[in-house]
KEGU-565815 format. One record per residue: residue in one letter; z negated, x negated, y negated of N, C-alpha, C in turn. Coordinates in steps of 0.001 Angstrom, whole numbers, padded with zeros to 6 digits, always signed. Atoms other than C-alpha are relative to their C-alpha. Layout:
! KEGU-565815
aZXYZXYZXY
...
! end
This chain:
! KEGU-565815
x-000314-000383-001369+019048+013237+017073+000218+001498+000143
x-000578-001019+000074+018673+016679+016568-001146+000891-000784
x+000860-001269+001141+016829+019912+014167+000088+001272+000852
x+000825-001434+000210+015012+022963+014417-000108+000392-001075
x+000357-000463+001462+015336+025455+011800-000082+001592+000549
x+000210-001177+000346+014345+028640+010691-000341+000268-001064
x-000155-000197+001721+013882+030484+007223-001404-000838-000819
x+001462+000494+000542+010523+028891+007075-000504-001486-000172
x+000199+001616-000922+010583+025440+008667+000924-000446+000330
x-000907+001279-000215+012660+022353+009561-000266-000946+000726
x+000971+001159-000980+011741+020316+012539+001478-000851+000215
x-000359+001272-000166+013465+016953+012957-000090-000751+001030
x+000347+000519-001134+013561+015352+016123+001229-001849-000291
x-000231+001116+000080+014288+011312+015366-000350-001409+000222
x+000088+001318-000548+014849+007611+016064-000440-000650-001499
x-000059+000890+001492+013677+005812+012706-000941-001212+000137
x+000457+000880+000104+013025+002580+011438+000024-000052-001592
x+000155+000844+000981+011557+001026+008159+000005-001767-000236
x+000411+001433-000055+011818-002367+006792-000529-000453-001546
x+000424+000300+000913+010463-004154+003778+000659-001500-000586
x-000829+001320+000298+013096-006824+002072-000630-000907-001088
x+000364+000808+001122+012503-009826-000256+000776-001393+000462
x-000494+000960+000096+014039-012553-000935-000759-001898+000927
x-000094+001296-000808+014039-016266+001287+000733-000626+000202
x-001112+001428+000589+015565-019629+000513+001382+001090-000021
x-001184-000460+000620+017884-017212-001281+000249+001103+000740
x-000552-000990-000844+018694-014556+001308-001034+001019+000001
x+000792-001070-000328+017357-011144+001276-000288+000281+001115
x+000879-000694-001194+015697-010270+004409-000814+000858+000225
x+001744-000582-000571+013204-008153+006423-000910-000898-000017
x+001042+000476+000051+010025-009362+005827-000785+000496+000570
x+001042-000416-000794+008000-007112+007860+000617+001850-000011
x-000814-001423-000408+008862-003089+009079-000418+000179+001394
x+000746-000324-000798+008734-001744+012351+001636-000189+000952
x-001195+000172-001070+011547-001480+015323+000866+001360-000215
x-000159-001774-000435+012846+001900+016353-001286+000941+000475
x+001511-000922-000522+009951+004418+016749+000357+001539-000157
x-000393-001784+000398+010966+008032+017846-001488+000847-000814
x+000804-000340+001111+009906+010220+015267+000070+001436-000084
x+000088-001475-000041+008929+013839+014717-000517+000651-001477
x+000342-000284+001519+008939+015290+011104+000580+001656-000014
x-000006-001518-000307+008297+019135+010258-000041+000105-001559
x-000300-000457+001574+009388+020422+006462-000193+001306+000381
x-000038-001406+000081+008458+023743+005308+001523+000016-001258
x-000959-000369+000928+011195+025421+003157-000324+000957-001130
x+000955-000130+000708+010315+026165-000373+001510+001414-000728
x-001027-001091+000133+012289+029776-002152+001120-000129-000874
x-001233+000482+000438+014722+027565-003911+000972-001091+000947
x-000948+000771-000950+016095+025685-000846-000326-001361+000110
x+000799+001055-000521+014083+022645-000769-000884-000244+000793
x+000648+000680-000921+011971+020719+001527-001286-000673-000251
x+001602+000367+000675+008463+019707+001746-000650-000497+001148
x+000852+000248-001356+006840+017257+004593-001109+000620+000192
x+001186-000700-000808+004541+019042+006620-001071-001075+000759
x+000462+000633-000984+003993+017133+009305+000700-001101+000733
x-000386+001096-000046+004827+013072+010345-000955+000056+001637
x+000406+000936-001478+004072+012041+014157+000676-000818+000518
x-000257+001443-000519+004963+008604+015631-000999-000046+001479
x+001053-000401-001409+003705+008232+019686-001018-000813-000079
x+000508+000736-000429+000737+006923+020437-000007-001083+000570
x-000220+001162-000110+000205+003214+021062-000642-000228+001583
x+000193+000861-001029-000720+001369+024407+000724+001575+001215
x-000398-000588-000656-000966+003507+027826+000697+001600-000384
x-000017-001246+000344-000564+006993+026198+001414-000005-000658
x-001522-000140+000333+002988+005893+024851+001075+001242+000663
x-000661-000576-000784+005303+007197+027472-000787+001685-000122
x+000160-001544+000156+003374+010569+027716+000086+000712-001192
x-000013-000516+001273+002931+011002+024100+001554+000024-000053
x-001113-000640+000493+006720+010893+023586+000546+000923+000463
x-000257-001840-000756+007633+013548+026146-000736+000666+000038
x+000721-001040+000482+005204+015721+024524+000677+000371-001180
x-000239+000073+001588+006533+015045+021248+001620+000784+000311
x-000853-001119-000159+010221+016047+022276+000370+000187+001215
x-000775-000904-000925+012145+018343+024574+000688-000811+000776
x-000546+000712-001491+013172+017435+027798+001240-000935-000188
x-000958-000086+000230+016621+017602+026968+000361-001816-000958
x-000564+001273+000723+016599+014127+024770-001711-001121+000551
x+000844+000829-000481+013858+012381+026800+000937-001354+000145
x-000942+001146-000742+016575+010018+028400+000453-001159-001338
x-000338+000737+000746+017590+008777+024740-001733-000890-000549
x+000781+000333+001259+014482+008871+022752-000951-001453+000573
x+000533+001487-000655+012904+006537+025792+000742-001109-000203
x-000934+000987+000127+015440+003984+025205+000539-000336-001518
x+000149-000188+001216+014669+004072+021483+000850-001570-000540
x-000030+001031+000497+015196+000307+021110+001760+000049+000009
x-001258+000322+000003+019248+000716+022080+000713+000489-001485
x-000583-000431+000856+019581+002467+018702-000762-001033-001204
x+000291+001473+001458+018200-000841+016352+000479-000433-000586
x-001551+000637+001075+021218-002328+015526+000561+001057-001500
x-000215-001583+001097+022142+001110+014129-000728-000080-001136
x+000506-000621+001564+019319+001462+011954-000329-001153-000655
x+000141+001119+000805+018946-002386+011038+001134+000520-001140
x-000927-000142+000833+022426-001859+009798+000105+001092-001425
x-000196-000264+000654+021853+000941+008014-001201-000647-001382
x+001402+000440+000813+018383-000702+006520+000674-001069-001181
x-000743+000426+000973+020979-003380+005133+001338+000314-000634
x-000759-000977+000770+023111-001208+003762-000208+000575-001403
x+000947-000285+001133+020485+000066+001845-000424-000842-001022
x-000080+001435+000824+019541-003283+000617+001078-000701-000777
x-000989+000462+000835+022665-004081-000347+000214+000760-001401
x-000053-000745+001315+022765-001314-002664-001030+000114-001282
x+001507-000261+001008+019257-001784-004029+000859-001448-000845
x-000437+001561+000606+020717-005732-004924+000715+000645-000844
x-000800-000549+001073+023825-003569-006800-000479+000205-001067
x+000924-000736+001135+021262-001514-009090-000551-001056-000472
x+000951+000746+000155+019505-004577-009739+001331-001282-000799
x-001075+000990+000630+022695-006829-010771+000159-000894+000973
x+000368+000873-000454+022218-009207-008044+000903+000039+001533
x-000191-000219-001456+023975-010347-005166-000050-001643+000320
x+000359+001606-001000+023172-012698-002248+000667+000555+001436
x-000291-000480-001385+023527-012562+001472-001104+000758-000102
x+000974-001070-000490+021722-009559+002830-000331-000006+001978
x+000344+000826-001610+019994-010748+006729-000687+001134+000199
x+000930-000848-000135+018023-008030+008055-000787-000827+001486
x+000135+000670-001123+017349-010144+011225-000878-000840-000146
x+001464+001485+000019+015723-013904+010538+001286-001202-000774
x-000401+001230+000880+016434-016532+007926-000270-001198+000538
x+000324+001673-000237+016382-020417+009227-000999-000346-001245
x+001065+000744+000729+013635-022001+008109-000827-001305+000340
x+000731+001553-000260+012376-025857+008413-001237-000287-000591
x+001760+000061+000223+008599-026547+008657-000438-001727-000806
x+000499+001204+000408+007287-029546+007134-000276-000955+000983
x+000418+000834-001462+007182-032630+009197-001220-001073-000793
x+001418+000911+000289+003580-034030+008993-000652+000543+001239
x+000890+000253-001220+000843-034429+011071-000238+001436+000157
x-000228-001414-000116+000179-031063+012690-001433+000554-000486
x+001647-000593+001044-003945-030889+011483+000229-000102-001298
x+000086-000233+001544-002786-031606+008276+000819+001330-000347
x-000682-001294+000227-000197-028808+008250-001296+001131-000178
x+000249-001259-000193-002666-026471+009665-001357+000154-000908
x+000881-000628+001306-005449-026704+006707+000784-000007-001167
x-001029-000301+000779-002344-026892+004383+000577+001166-000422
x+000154-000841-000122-001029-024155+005507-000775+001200+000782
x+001153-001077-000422-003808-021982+007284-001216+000090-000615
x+001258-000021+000999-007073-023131+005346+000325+000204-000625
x-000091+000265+000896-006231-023874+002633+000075+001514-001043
x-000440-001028+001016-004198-021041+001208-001096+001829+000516
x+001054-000737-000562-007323-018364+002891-000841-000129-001488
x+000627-000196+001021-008883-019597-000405+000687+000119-001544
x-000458+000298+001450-006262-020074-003161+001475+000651+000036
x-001460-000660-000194-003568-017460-003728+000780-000512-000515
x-001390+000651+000112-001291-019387-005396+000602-000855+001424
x-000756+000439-001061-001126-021582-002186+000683+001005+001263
x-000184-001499-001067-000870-017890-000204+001409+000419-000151
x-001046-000753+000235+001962-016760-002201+001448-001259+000209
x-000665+000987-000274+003828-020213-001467+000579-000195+001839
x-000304-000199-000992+006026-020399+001139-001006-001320+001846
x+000381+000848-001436+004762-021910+004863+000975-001123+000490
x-001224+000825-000424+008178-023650+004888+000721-000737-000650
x-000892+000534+001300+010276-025956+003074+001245+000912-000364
x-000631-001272+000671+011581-023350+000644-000369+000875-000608
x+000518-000655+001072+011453-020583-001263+000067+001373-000193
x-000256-001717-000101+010773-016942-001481-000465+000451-001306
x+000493-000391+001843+010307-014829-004879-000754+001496+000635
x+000924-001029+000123+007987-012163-005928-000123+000561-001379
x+000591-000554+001603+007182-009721-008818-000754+000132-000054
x+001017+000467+000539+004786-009906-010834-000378+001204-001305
x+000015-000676+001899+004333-007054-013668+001582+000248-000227
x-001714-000240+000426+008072-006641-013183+000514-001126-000391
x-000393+001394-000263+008585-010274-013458+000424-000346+001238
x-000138+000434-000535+010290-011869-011119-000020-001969+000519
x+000530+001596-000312+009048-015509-009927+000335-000572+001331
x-000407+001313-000725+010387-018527-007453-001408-000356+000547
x+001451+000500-000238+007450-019479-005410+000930-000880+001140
x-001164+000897-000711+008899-022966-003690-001342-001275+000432
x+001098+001258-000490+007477-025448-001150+001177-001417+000171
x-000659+001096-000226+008834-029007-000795-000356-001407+000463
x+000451+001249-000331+008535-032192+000793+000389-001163-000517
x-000860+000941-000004+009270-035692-000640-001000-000778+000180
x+001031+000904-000106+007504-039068-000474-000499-000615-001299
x+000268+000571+000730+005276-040885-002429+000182-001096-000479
x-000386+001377-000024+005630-044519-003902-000635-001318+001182
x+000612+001177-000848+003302-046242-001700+000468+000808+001586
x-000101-000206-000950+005165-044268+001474-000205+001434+000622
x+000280-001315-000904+003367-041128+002118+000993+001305-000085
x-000614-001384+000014+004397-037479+002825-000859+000562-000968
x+000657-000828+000477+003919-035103+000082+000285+000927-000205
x-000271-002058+000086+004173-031235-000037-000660+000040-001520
x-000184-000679+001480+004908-029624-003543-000170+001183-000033
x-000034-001542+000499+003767-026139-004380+000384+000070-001000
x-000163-000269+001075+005564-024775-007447+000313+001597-000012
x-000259-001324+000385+005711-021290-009162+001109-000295-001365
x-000840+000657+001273+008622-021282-011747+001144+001359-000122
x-000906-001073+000375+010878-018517-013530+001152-000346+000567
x-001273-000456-000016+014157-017440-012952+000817-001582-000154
x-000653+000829+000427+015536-020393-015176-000734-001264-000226
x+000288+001164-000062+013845-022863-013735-001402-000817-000949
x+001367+000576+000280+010342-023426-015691-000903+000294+000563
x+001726-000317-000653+007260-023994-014046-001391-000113-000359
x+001017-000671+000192+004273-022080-013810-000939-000895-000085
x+001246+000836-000243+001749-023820-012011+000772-000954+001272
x-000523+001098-001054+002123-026520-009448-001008-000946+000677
x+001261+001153-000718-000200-028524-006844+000844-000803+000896
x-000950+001377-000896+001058-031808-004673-001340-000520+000568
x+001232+000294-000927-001233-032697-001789+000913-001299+001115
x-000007+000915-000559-000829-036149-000454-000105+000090+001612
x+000310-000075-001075-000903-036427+003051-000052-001588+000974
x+000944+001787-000237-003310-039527+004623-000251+000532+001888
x+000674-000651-001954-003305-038893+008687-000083+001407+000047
x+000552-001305-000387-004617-035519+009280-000504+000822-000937
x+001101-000407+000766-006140-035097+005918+001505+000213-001789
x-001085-000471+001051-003662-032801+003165-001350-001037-001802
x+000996+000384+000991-005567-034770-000552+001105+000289-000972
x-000599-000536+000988-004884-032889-003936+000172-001114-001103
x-000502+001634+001079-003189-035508-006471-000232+001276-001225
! end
């Protein structure tokens, strides 16, 4: 939005957003980050012409919002910096921009979503879902790192990259059963649990 300088210092007066991507049923996405949050960053200047954070402020949260940001900057860009959220699109876009280029370095391309991936929940009873997925995986990180949805999100591991995939099919005598699997790149798997589902009650086969 706009700088302060002098031979010493570098003040920054900005709109920024972070996000944090990873992969879902195939599509890179945001996975978690923040919105637009005006931002106030102060570099000293070092005697070869570089930069060095000083000082990071973000406004205060609940009532103290609004005052904290017209403290933070100058009159003069109150009118934008309040209306922080109209500049999101902007910095989603540039967030997948960024992403796209990280996928380049990496060899890899998919769709890049910065927004929200479709995702279909398991259809079972809804107490069994919710020690399925809410108990359950509270005690057992493999079921943690498994998606909540029918589908599949990856993760590294040691610089490994791993498939962590949920699925529904039925059993022979009828029932619903949800599949956890962990499994490489090319398709071999790790580990794997299959929990029957009897009424209300998820049971580990």
């Amino acid at each position: 939005m706009d700088t302060v300088e002098d031979e010493q210092e570098f003040l920054v007066y900005a709109i920024a957003s972070h996000g944090n991507f990873a992969f879902e049923n195939g599509v890179f996405t945001k996975v978690s980050g923040s919105g637009a949050i005006p931002t106030v960053l102060l570099f000293s200047r070092d005697e070869g012409g570089g930069y060095a954070l000083i000082h990071y402020q973000n406004p205060e949260d609940g009532s103290r919002y609004l005052d904290s940001v017209k403290e933070m900057f100058p009159r003069r860009l109150h009118r934008r910096v309040l209306a922080a959220h109209n500049d999101y699109p902007v910095l989603l876009a540039q967030e997948e921009a960024q992403a796209t280029a990280y996928l380049a370095s990496i060899g890899r391309e998919a769709l890049v979503n910065g927004a929200h991936v479709e995702k279909e929940l398991a259809q079972i009873d809804v107490d069994a879902s919710n020690k399925l997925f809410s108990e359950f995986t509270k005690e057992d990180l493999f079921l943690n790192d498994c998606p909540n949805w029918l589908g599949t999100r990856e993760k590294l591991e040691d610089g490994v990259r791993y498939i962590f995939e949920t699925a529904q099919e039925k059993t022979a005598d009828g029932y619903d059963l949800i599949i956890f699997q962990k499994k490489t790149e090319d398709g071999h798997v790790i580990e794997e649990q299959s929990y029957k589902i009897v009424g209300s009650e998820p049971l580990r086969l």
